[in-house]
C-alpha positions as CSV (number, residue, x, y, z in Angstrom):
1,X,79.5,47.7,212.8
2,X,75.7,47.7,214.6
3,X,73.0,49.5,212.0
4,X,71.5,51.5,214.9
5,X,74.3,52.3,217.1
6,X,73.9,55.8,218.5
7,X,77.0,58.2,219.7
8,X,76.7,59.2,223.1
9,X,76.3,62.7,222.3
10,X,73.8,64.7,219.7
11,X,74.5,64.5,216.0
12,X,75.3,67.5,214.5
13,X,71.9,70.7,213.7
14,X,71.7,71.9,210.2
15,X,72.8,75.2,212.3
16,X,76.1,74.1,212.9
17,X,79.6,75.2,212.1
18,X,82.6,74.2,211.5
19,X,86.1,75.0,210.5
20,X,87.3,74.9,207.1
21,X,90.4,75.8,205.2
22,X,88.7,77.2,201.3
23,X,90.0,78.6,198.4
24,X,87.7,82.1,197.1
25,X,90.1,82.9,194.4
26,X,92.9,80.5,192.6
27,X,96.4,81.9,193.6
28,X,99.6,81.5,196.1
29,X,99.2,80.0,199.3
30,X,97.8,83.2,200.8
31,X,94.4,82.6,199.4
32,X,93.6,79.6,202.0
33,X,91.4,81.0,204.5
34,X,90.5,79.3,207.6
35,X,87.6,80.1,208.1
36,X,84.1,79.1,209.8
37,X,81.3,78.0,207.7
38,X,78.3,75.8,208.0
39,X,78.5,71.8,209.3
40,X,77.3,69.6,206.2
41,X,74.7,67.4,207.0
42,X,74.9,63.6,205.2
43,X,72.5,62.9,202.2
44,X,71.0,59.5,201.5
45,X,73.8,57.3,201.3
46,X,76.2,59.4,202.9
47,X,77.7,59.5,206.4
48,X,78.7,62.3,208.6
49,X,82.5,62.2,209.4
50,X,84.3,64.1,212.8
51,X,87.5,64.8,210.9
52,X,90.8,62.8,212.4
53,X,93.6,64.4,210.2
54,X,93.5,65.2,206.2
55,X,96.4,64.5,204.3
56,X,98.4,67.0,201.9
57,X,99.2,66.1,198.9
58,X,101.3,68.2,196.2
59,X,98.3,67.6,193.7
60,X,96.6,70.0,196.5
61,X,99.2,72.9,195.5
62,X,97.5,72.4,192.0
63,X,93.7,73.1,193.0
64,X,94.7,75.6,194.9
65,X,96.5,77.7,192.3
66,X,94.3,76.4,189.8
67,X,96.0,74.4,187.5
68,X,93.9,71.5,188.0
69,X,90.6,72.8,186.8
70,X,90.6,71.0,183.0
71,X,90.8,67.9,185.3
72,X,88.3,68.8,187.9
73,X,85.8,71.2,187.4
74,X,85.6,73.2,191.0
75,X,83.1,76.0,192.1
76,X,84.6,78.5,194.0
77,X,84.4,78.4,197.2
78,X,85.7,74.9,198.0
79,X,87.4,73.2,200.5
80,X,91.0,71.8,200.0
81,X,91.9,67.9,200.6
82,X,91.6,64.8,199.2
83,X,92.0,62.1,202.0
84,X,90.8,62.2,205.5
85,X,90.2,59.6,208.2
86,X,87.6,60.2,211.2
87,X,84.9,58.9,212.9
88,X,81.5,58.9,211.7
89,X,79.0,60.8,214.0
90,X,75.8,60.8,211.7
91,X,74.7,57.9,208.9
92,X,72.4,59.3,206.1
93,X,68.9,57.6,204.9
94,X,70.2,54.0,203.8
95,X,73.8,53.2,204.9
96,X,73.8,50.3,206.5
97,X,77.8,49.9,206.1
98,X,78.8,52.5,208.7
99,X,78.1,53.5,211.9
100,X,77.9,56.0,214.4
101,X,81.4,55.6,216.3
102,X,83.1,53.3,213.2
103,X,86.6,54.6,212.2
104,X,86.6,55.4,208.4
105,X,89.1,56.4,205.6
106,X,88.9,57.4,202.4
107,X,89.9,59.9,199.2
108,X,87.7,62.8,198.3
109,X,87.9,63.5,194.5
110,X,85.4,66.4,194.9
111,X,87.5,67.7,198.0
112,X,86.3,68.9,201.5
113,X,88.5,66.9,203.8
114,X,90.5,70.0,205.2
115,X,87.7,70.6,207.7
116,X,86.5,69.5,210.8
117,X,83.6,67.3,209.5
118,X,83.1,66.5,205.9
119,X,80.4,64.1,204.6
120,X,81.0,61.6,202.3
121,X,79.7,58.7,200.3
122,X,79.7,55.3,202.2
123,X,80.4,53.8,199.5
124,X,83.6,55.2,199.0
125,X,85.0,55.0,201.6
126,X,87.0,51.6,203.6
127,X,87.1,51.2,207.0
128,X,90.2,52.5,209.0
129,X,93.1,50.4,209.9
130,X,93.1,49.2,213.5
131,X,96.6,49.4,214.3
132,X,97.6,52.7,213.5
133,X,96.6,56.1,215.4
134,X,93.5,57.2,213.2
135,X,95.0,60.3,212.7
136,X,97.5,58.5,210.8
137,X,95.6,56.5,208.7
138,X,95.0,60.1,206.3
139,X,98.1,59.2,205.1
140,X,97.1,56.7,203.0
141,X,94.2,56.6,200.5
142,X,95.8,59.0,198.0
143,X,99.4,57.9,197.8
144,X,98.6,54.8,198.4
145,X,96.1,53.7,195.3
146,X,98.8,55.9,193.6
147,X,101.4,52.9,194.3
148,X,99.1,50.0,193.9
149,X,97.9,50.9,190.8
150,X,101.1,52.2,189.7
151,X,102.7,48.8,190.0
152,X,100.0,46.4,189.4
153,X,97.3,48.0,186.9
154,X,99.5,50.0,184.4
155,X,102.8,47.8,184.9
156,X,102.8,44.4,186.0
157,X,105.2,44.1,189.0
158,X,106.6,40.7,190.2
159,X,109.1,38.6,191.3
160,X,112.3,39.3,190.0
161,X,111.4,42.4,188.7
162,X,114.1,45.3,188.8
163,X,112.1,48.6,189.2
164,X,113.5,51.9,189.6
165,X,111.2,54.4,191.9
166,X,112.1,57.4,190.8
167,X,111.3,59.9,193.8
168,X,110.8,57.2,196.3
169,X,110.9,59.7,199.6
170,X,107.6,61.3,199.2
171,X,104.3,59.5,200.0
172,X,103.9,57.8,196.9
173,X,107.1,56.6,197.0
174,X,106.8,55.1,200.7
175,X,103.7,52.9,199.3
176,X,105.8,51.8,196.4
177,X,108.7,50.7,198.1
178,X,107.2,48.4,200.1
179,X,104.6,47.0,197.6
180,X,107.0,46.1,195.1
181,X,109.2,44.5,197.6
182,X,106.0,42.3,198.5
183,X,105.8,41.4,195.3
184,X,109.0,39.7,195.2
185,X,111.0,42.8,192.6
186,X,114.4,44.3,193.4
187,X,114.3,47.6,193.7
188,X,116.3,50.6,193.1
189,X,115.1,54.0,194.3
190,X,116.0,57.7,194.0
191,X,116.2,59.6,196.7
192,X,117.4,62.5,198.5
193,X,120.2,62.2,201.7
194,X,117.2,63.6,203.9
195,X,115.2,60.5,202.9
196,X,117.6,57.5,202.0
197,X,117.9,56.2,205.4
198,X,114.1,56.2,205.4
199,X,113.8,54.6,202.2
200,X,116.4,52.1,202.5
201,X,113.6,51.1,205.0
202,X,111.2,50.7,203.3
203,X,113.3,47.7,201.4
204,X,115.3,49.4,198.9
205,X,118.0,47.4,198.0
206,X,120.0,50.5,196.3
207,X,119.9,54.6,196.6
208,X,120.5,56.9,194.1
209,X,121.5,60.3,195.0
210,X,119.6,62.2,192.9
211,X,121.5,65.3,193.9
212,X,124.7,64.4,192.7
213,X,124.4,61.9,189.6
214,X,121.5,60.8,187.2
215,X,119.6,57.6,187.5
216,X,120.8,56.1,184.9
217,X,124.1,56.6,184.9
218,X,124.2,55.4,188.7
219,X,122.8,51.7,187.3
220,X,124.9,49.1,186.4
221,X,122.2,48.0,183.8
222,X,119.0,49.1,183.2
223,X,115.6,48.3,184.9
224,X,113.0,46.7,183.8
225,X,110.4,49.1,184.8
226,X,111.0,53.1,185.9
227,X,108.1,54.4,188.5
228,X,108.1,58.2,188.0
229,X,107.2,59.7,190.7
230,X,109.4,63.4,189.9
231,X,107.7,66.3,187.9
232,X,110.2,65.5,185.2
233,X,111.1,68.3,182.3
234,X,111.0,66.5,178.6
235,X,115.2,66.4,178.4
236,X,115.3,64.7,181.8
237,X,112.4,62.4,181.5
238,X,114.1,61.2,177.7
239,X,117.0,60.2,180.5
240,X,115.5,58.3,182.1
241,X,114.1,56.1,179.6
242,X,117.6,55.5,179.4
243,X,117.3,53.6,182.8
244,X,115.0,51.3,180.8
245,X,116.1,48.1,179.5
246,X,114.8,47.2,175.5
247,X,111.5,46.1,176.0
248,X,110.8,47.7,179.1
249,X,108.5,50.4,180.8
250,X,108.1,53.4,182.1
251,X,105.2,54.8,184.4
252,X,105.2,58.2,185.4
253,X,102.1,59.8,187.8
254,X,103.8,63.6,187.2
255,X,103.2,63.9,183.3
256,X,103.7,62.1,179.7
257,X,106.9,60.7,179.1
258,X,107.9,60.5,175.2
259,X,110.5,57.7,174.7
260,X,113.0,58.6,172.1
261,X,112.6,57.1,168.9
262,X,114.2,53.3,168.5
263,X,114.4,53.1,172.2
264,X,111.8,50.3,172.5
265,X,110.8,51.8,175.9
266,X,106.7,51.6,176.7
267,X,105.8,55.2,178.5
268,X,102.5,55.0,180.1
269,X,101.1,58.2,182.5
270,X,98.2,57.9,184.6
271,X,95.8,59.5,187.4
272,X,94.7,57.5,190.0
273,X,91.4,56.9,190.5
274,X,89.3,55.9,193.9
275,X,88.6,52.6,193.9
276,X,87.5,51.9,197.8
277,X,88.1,48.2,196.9
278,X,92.2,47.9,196.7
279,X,92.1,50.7,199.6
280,X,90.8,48.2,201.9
281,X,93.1,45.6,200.8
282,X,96.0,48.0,201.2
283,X,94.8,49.1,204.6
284,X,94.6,44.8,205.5
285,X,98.6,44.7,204.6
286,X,98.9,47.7,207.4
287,X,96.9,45.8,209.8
288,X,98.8,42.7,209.0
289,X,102.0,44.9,209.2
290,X,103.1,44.1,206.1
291,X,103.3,47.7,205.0
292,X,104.3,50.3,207.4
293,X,102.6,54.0,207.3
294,X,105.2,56.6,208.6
295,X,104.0,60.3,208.8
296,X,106.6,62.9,209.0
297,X,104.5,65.5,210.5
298,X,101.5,66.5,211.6
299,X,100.6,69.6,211.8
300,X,97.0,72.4,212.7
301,X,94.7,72.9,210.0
302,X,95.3,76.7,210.4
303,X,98.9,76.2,209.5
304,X,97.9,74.7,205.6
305,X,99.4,78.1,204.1
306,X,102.7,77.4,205.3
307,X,102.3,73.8,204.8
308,X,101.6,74.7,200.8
309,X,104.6,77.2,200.9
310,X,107.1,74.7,202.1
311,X,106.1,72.0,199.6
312,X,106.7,74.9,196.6
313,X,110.0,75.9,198.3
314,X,111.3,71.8,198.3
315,X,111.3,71.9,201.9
316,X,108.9,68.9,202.6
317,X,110.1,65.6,203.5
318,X,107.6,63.0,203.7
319,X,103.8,62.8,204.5
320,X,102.3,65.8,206.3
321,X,98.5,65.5,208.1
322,X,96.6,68.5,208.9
323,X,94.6,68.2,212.3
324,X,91.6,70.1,212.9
C-alpha cells in the first residue's frame, strides 16, 4: 500500500449517485427498495469503497423487520448489510493505511454495505485476502468473528476437545468447523442432508441429522462444549444442555440458554463484536489455505427481497453475496 497512489480514473463528486437497497419503514421483505441515492463521500479517517459483494446475514432479516432496534439504534432510512469487500477509490484526510486501488474487507455495525459504494472507517477495516475472488471475501467478516470468538473468547477450544456445532451448514457454522478442527478438537455437527456432505468437509468427524433425531440422543456421550448456532425455543435449547457433559459448556450466538437446575452445564450467549484485529488473522488462515471460504450463491443487489424471503421460508443453504 503507496500513501499517494491515485486510481486511473476521477474519484467520486459530492453529486454523485449510487444504488442502494434501504429500509423507509420496518416490515416484510417488501419494504427494501432499490433505489438511487446520493454517493457518500469519506470523512477524515475514512476511505471510499467501490462495493465488491455484501454479504447476507439472517441478523439482516432482524433490522429489516425491526427487531433489532434495542440493540442498534437505526434512523430510518438506512441501508441494509453488515459486511462488504471492495476496492477503495477515495482515502479521507489522514489514512495512511489504505489506498486508492487496495482490496479491503470489513463488517459494518452501523450498516450501509448493500450499496454500490459505502465509506467506512480505515480503521476497521483488514485488508482482503489475496487468494480468493474479492467478491468472495464478503463472506467472511460477520460469520467469521462469529466463529473465532465463539470458540476462543467465550469457550476455550483445544486439542482434544469434543464440541458439538449445533447448525454447522450456515455461515457461521462453515468458520467453526474448520477452526475448531485447527485447534486440534473433535467435532460433531448438526446439520441438514442439503449440507452434510458440505460439512463433513469442512472436518466434521460426525453428522447429526437434525431432521430426524435430536442431538443428544444421536451422541454416544456428551460433548464437552455445544456451539449454538439454531434459534433454539427454551424446551429444545434445555435438550441440548443435555449434549453437555458435567462440567461442561454451552455457547449459543441465537439467544440465552437456561441450563436446568443440577445440570452443572455453563450457558454463555454472546454478540459478536468487530474487532478488525482477529479479522485479519482469520483472513491470513485463508491466504494460507488453512480455512476455506465457500459461497453458495451470489446473487444482484436488486434481488435482496427475495433473498430475505427465502431465508424466512428455510430455503437458504449456505452464504449468499449480493453484487451491485
Amino acid at each position: 500500500m503507496t500513501p499517494g497512489l491515485r486510481s486511473d480514473r476521477p474519484a467520486p463528486s459530492r453529486s454523485a449517485t449510487m444504488m442502494a437497497a434501504r429500509v423507509h419503514a420496518f416490515g416484510g421483505p417488501d419494504v427494501i427498495r432499490h433505489e438511487r441515492v446520493p454517493r457518500p463521500s469519506p470523512g477524515p479517517g475514512e476511505v471510499l469503497v467501490r462495493v465488491a459483494a455484501a454479504g447476507f446475514n439472517p441478523s439482516d432479516v432482524g433490522f429489516r423487520a425491526g427487531m433489532m432496534r434495542d440493540i442498534v439504534p437505526l434512523d430510518l432510512p438506512f441501508t441494509l448489510g453488515s459486511e462488504a469487500a471492495g476496492t477503495v477509490v477515495q482515502v479521507g484526510d489522514g489514512v495512511e493505511r489504505f489506498a486508492v486501488g487496495d482490496h479491503v474487507v470489513g463488517r459494518l455495525d452501523e450498516g450501509g454495505a448493500a450499496a454500490e459504494y459505502l465509506t467506512a472507517s480505515a480503521a476497521r477495516l483488514a485488508s482482503a485476502p489475496s487468494g480468493l475472488p474479492l467478491a468472495h471475501a464478503a463472506a467472511i467478516p460477520v460469520a467469521g468473528l462469529t466463529a473465532w470468538q465463539g470458540l476462543f473468547d467465550h469457550a476455550r477450544v483445544g486439542p482434544g476437545t469434543r464440541i458439538l456445532v449445533n447448525g454447522a451448514g450456515g455461515g457461521v457454522g462453515m468458520f467453526a468447523v474448520q477452526l475448531a478442527r485447527r485447534a486440534g478438537a473433535r467435532v460433531i455437527a448438526t446439520a441438514g442432508p442439503r449440507s452434510s456432505d458440505r460439512v463433513r468437509g469442512y472436518g466434521a468427524e460426525q453428522i447429526i441429522d437434525y431432521t430426524r433425531v435430536p442431538p443428544h440422543e444421536a451422541l454416544d456421550r456428551p460433548v464437552d462444549l455445544v456451539f449454538n448456532l439454531v434459534p433454539t425455543a427454551p424446551e429444545a435449547a434445555r435438550a441440548l444442555c443435555r449434549a453437555v457433559r458435567p462440567g461442561g459448556s454451552l455457547v449459543s450466538i441465537t439467544g440465552p440458554v437456561q441450563p436446568p437446575p443440577g445440570s452443572d452445564v455453563t450457558a454463555a450467549h454472546f454478540v459478536a463484536r468487530n474487532d478488525p484485529a482477529q479479522l485479519a488473522e482469520l483472513i491470513a488462515l485463508v491466504d494460507d489455505g488453512a480455512v476455506r471460504v465457500d459461497v453458495a450463491a451470489a446473487r444482484p443487489l436488486a434481488e435482496l427481497p427475495a433473498v430475505h424471503r427465502d431465508a424466512e421460508a428455510g430455503r437458504a443453504n449456505g452464504r449468499t453475496i449480493l453484487v451491485p
